[in-house]
N, C-alpha and C positions, 0 to 999 in steps of 0.2 A: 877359683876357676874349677869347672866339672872334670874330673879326671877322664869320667867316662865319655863326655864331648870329644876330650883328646883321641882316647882310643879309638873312637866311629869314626873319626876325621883320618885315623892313621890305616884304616884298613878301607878307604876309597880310593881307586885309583882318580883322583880325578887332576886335571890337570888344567889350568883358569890359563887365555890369551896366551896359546902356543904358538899364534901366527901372528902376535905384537900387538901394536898399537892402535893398526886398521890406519885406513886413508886419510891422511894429511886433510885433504878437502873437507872429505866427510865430518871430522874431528872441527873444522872450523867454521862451516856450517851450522855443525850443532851449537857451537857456543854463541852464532847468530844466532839463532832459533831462539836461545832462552833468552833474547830480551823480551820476548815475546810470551814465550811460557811462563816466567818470574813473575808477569803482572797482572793480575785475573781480569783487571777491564779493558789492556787492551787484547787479549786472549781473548773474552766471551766476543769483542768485538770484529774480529776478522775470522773465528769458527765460522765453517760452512756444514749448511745440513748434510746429512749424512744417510743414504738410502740404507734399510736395513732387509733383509732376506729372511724368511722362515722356512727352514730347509724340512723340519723332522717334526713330527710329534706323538710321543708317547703317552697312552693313559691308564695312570695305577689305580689302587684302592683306595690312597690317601691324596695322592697330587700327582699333574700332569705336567711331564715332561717336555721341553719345546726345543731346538738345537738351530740356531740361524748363523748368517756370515753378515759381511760387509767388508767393502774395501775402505782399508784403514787410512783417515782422513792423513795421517803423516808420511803416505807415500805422497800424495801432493804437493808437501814443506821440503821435503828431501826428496827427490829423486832416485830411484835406484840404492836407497840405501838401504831397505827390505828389496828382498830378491826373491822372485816368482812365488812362490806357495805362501813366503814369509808376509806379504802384501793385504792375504785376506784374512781377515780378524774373525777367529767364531768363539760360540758362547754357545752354552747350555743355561736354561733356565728352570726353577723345578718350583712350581706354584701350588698354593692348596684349591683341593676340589671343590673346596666351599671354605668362606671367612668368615673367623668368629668375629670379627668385629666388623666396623662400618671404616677401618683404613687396611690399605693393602701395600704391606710394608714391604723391603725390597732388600738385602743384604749382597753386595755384590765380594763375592769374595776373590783373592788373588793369589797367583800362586807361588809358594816355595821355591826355594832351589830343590830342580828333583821334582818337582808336582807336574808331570806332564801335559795329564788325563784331567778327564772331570770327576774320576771315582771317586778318587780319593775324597774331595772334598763334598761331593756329594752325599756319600757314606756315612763323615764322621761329622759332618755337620748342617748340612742342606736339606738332610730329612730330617735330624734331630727337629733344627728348626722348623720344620711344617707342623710339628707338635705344638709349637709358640706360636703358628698364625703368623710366620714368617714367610715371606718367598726369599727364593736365592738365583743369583745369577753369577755363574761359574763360568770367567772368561779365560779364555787359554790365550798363554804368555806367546808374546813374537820369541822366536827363534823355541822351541817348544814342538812336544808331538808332531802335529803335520806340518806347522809352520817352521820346523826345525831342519837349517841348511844340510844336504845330501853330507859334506866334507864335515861337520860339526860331531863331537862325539858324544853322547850324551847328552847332561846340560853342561857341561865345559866351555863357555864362548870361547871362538876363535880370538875375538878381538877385545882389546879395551873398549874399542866405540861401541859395540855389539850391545853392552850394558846400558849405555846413555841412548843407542836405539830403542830399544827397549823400554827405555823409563818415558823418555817421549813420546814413543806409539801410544803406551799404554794409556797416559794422560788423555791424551785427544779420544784412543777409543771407548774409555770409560766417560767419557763428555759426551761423546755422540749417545753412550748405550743409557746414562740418563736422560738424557733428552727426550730419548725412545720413550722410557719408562713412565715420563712425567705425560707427555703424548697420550698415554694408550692408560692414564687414569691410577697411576701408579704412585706411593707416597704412605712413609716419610721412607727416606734412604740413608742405608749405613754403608759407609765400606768398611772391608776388613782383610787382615790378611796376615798369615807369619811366616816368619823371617825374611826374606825378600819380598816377600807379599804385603808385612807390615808396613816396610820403605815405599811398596810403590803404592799403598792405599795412602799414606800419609801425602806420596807428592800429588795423586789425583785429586785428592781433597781441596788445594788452592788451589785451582780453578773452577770449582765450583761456584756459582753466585750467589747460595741460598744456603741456609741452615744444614748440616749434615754430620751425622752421628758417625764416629769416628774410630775406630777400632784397632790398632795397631799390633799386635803381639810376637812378644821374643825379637824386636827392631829398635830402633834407638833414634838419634839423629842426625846422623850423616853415616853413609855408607862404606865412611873411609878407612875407620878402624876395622873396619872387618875385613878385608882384604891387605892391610898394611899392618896393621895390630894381632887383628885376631887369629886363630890355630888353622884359619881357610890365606893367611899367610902362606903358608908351607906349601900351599897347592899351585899359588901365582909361578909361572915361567920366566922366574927374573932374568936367566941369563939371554931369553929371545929378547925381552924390551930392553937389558941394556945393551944389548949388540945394534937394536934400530935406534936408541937413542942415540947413541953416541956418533951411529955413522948418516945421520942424518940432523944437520942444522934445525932442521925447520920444528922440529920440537921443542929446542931451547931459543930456539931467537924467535919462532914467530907464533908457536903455540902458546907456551906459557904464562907472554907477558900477556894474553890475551886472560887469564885465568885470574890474573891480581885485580885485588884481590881476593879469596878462593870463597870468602863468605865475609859480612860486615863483621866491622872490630866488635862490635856486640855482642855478638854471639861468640866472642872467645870464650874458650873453656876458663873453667875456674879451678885453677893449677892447687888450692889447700886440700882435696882431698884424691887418693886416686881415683876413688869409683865415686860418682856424686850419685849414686843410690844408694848407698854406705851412708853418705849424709839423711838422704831423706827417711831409713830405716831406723836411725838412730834418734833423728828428731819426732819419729811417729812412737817414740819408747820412750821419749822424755813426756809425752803426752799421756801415756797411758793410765789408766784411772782404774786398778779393776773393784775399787767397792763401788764402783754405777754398774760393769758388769754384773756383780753378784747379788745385785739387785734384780736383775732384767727375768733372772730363772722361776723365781718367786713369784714373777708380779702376772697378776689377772691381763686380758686381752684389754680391758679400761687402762689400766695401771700402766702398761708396756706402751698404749698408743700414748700416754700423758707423759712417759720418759723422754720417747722418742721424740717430741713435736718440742717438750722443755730443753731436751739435749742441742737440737738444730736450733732452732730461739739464739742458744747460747752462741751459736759458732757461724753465725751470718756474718762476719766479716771474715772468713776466712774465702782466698782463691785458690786455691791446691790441695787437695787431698791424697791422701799418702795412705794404701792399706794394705796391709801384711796378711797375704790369708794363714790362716792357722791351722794346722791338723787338725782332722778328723773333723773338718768344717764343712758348709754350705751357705751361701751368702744370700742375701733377703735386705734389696733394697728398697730402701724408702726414699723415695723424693720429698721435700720440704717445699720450702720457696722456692719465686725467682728468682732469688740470685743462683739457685745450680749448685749451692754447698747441697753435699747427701753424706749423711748418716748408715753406717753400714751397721747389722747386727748380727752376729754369728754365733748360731746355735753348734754349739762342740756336742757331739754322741756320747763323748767322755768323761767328760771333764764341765766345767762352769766356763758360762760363754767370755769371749774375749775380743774388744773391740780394738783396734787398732787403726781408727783414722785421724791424721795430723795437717790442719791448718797450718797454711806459713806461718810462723809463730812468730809474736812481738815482742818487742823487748822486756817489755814486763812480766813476759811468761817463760821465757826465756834460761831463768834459772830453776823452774822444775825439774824435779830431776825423776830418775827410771824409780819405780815400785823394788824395792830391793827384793821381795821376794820372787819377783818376775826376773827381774834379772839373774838372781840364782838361778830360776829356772831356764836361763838362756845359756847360762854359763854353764849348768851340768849337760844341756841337749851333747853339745859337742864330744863329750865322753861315755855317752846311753847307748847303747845296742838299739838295733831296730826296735820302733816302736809299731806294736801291731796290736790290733784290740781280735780277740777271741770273743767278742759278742757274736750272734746270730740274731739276725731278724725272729722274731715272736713266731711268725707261723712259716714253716718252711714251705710250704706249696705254694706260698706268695711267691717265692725267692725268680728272680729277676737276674740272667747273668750281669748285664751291667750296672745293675743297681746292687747286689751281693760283692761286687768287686769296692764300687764305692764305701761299703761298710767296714771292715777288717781289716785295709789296706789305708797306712797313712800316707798322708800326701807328700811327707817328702821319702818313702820308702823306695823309689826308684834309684833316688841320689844314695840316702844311706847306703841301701843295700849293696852298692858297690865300694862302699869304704875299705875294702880289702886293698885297693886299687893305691890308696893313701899313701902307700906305703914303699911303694914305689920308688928306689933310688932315683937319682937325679939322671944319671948316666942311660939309666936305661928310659928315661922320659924322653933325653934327644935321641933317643934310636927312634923313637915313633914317629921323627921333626921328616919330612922328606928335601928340606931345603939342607944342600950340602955347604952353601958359606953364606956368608948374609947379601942380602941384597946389599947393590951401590947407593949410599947415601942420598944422590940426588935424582939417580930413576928413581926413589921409595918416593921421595919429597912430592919428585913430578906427577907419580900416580897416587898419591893422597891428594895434590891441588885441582887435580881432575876429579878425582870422587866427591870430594865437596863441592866444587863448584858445581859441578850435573846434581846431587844428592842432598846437601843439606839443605835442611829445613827452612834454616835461616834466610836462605837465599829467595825463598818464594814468597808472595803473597800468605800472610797470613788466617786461618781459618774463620770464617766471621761468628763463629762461638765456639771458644775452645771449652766452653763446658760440656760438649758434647763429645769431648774427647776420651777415650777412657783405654788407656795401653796396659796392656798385660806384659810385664819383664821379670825373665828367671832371675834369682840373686847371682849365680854361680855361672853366668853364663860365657862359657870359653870362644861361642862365633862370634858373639857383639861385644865385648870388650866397650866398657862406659870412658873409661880413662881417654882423653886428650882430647874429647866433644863436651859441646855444652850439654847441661841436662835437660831433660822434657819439658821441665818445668818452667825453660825460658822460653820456650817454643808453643807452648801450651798452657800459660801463668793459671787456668780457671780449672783445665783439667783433672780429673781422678787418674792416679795409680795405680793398679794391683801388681804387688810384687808375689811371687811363685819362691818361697822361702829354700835354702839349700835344693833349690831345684837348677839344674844346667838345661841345655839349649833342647839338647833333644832328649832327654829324660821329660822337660814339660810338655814338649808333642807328641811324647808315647802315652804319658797318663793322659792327658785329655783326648787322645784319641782313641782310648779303651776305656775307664773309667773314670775321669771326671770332667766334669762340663765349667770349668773356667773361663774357657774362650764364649762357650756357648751364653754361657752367663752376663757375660759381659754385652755382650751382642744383643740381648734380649733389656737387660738393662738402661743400656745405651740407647736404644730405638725409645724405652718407657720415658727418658728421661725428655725424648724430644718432643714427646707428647706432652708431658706434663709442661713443660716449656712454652710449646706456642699454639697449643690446645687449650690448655687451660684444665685439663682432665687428668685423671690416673692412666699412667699406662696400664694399656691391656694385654700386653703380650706375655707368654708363660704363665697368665694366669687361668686357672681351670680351663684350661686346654683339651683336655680327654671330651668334657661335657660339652662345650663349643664347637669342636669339634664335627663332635657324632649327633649335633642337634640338627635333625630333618626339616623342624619345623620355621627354620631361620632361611626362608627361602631367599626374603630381598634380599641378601649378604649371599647369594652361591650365582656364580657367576660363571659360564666356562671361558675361561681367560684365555687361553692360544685361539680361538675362535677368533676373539673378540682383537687379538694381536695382528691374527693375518689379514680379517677384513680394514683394520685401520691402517697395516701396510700397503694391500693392494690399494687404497685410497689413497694413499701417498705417492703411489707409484705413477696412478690415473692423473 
């Protein structure tokens, strides 16, 4: 776990469900509600259209700004369960002024705990992406900025229900806002999102009817270890919820049984390892091969395309991919076949390149074992001082601040750099804990069988191509705690990993929000991949981008898109 996680989390005041558990009704409502939400055909089937509004539009150099509302189709399901300002749903959307290609892709991203606004996501990733011939639609969270209740402090919910609010708005209004999207000539679509953004892109994803690129980062698969498990533990107000459990029956006799059981026996965890990415870290090191890498440095652009298409050939029966990004990396995917197995190849600045991606592996492969001198190398990491490269870019009047950052600095230099922190007696770790005795056994029980039941993965409709799945997870990460949920990998069997090596929760959303583009990566990836998928063509996105871009001559492909939104809305409206 990230030490430095601990420390951020001990210096918030923040304080999770200080006014309990929320209304009895409401709470059993909601658990009606998911027979409904759980199952995407009868969910697409009782959805009602959804009028949407274009309130704003701004126009940049590179792409035009648009900001609309709507009333969120889940005040209709629930009554009164959003409250005045909380009722209407808005978004920002940020398009390119002209597209390089002949598809106008759509990335909807989601927010954080803490992500109020639109800046943030707009800044660190919604313009990146206009560089890829991406658009982005940046929807703000119920209970949130304006939608955020007068008595609410921060983002702190008042209540347990407040979360499962939330998660269910969210579903219907990212339903309504694709709809919108596919409406007004829009397509292919990603969602994305981290950390509470990951969870509720993953739960909008089943319900979706159609193919959808899928994006998860720094989220897991049920939401329960992170508030029961994880170091945002210490922030829950267990002595409010056990003071209204206990003095009210109707939790234990008529809420609960309603909640068994909280996810299928299937999806039980798999109790031999604690963290099951520890498992899939270690079987992508029994895989490892580095004389095909130290072949790949050498070889002509012929030579590298006949590796790469020889290397995927070989590994078409694999459904799960597993990859460790490496220091001083950048990744460069290849799609293969249909079947959706991909080959990743990583050119190191420093070093000879190192691939690390692991097929579910079969028993006859089974006994491979780790590269001993790789594993030395893993085994001395943990005893190294920072690793930092002292190269400069060739010509300095290039130099680029967030391209200059990406050079010198290694990718787990956020995490190392605070190894001081290691050191840290024991005694003084529970000083940072804000929980002063442990929560009661069976309030913990009761608000874990509530988060899974509203949260896990399990519980919903399946994705209808989990090869388009592709989650970004820190190794070290102290909010999501892996331990006592199943892994990704049951939930997602066809999906890619990328694991964020000695990286924790928010050391990975500080480097990729100032120098590197893992999330973004992923995102661009992901979108190529669904092209290549039910296109039948290379993805286009992130590729020469600048020149696409800035080509005047590509007129059929430039379109002014909020134009073209509001007249297809007032049509809807007439």
């Amino acid at each position: 776990m990230s030490t430095f996680d601990k420390i951020y989390r001990s210096v918030l005041p923040m304080k999770f469900f200080s006014k309990g558990w929320g209304r009895p009704d409401i709470l059993i409502k909601l658990v009606e509600n998911m027979k409904i939400v759980k199952q995407r055909d009868l969910y697409c089937s009782v959805k009602s259209k959804t009028n949407i509004n274009i309130e704003k539009r701004t126009e940049g150099k590179r792409a035009v700004q648009i900001e609309g509302s709507f009333l969120s189709p889940f005040d209709a399901i629930i009554p009164n369960a959003l409250k005045e300002d909380n009722k209407v749903s808005r978004f920002q959307m940020v398009i390119p002024k002209s597209w390089s290609t002949n598809y106008r892709p759509v990335c909807i991203h989601f927010a954080g705990t803490g992500d109020h606004n639109y800046s943030r996501r707009r800044l660190f990733l919604a313009n990146q992406l206009i560089e890829d011939g991406i658009a982005s639609l940046i929807i703000m969270n119920p209970f949130y900025s304006t939608r955020k209740p007068k008595d609410q402090k921060g983002s702190s919910l008042n209540f347990v229900s407040d979360l499962f609010i939330m998660g269910g708005a969210l579903i219907m209004e990212c339903s309504a806002l694709l709809d919108w999207c596919e409406q007004n000539g829009y397509g292919p679509f990603a969602l994305h999102g981290i950390s509470m953004g990951g969870y509720m892109a993953g739960l909008c994803a089943t319900v979706w009817p159609k193919p959808i690129s899928l994006i998860p980062c720094l989220s897991w698969t049920s939401a329960s270890v992170v508030f029961v498990e994880g170091i945002l533990s210490n922030a829950v107000d267990w002595s409010v919820l056990t003071k209204q459990y206990y003095s009210d029956s109707i939790y234990s006799d008529v809420i609960r049984p309603k909640l068994q059981p909280p996810f299928p026996a299937s999806f039980k965890a798999d109790n031999t390892s604690e963290d099951p990415l520890e498992d899939l870290i270690r079987s992508a090191l029994k895989s490892q091969n580095l004389s095909n890498t130290s072949n790949v440095k050498q070889s002509t652009s012929m030579e590298m395309d006949h590796l790469l298409s020889t290397t995927a050939s070989s590994e078409q029966t694999s459904d799960t991919r597993v990859h460790v990004i490496q220091n001083h990396t950048k990744a460069h995917s290849l799609v293969n076949s249909s079947s959706g197995s991909n080959l990743h190849l990583h050119e190191s600045i420093t070093s000879q390149p190192i691939n690390i991606s692991t097929p579910r592996q079969s028993s006859s492969s089974s006994s491979s074992s780790v590269n001993p001198a790789y594993a030395s190398l893993l085994s001395a990491r943990r005893f190294l001082p920072n690793n930092i490269s002292i190269g400069l870019p060739s010509s300095l009047s290039s130099i680029n601040l967030n391209t200059f950052l990406r050079y010198p600095i290694d990718n787990s230099l956020w995490h190392n750099s605070l190894s001081l922190f290691r050191s840290i007696p024991e005694d003084i770790s529970r000083m940072m804990s804000t929980t002063s005795s442990p929560p009661d056994p069976e309030v913990q029980q009761f608000l874990r069988d509530l988060l899974d039941f509203f949260t896990h993965l399990g519980n919903f409709s399946p994705i209808l191509d989990s090869r388009l799945v592709l989650p970004v997870a820190a190794e070290c990460d102290a909010y999501v705690p892996r331990y006592g949920v199943c892994s990704l990998t049951k939930i997602y069997p066809n999906a890619e990993i990328r694991i964020l090596p000695q990286s924790g929760h928010v050391g990975a959303y500080v480097r990729n929000a100032i120098w590197t583009n893992d999330f973004r990566q992923a995102i661009t990836d992901c979108l190529n991949r669904q092209v290549h998928l039910y296109h039948d063509e290379p993805g286009p996105f992130g590729r020469n981008k600048k020149s696409a871009l800035n080509n005047d001559n590509n007129n059929n492909n430039t379109i002014n898109n909020s134009d073209n939104i509001i007249q297809a809305t007032d049509r809807s409206k007439g």
